[in-house]
C-alpha positions in Angstrom: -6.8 -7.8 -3.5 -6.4 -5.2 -6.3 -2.9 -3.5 -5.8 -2.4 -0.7 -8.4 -5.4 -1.9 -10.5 -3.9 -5.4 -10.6 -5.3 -8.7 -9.2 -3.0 -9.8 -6.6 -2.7 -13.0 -4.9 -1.3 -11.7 -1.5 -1.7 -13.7 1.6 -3.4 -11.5 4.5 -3.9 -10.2 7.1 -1.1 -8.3 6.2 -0.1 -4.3 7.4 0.3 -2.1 4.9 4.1 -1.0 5.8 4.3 -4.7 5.1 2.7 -4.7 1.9 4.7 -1.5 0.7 8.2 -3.7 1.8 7.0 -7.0 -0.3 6.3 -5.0 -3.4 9.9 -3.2 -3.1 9.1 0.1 -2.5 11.0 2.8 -0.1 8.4 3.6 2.8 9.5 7.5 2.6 9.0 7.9 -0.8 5.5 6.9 -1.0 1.7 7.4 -0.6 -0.7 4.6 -0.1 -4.8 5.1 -1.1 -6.6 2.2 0.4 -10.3 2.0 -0.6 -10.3 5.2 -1.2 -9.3 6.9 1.9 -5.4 8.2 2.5 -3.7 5.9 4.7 -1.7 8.4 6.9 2.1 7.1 7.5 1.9 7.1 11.3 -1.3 4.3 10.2 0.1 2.1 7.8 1.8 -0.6 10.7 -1.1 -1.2 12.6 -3.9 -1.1 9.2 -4.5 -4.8 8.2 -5.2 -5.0 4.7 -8.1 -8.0 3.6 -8.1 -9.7 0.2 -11.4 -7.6 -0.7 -8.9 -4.4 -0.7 -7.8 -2.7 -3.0 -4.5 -0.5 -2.8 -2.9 2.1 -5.0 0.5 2.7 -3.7 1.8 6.2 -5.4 5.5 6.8 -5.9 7.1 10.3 -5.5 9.3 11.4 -8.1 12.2 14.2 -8.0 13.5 15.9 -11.2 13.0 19.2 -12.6 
């Protein structure tokens, strides 16, 4: 699977809210792009992610 342009060894099936815990990040504060497509947040429990994936998890920033 290719998380964030990376090759990652992750162990599927696996949901996306569960990728998005493993990797650390807060589940509020981001946007996740699988194979191209917006995964809306209401989605991400019940989409399976495959090793032939690949996932850019985007992180939103506040400052001014």
């Amino acid at each position: 699977m290719i998380v964030n342009g990376k090759e990652e060894q992750i162990e599927t099936p696996l949901s996306v809210n569960d990728l998005i815990e493993r990797l650390g990040f807060t589940p509020e504060r981001v946007a996740v792009e699988l194979n191209g497509a917006i995964v809306p947040r209401v989605k991400r429990a019940e989409t399976m992610l495959k090793g032939t994936d690949t996932v850019e998890i985007v992180t939103f920033v506040q400052g001014g």
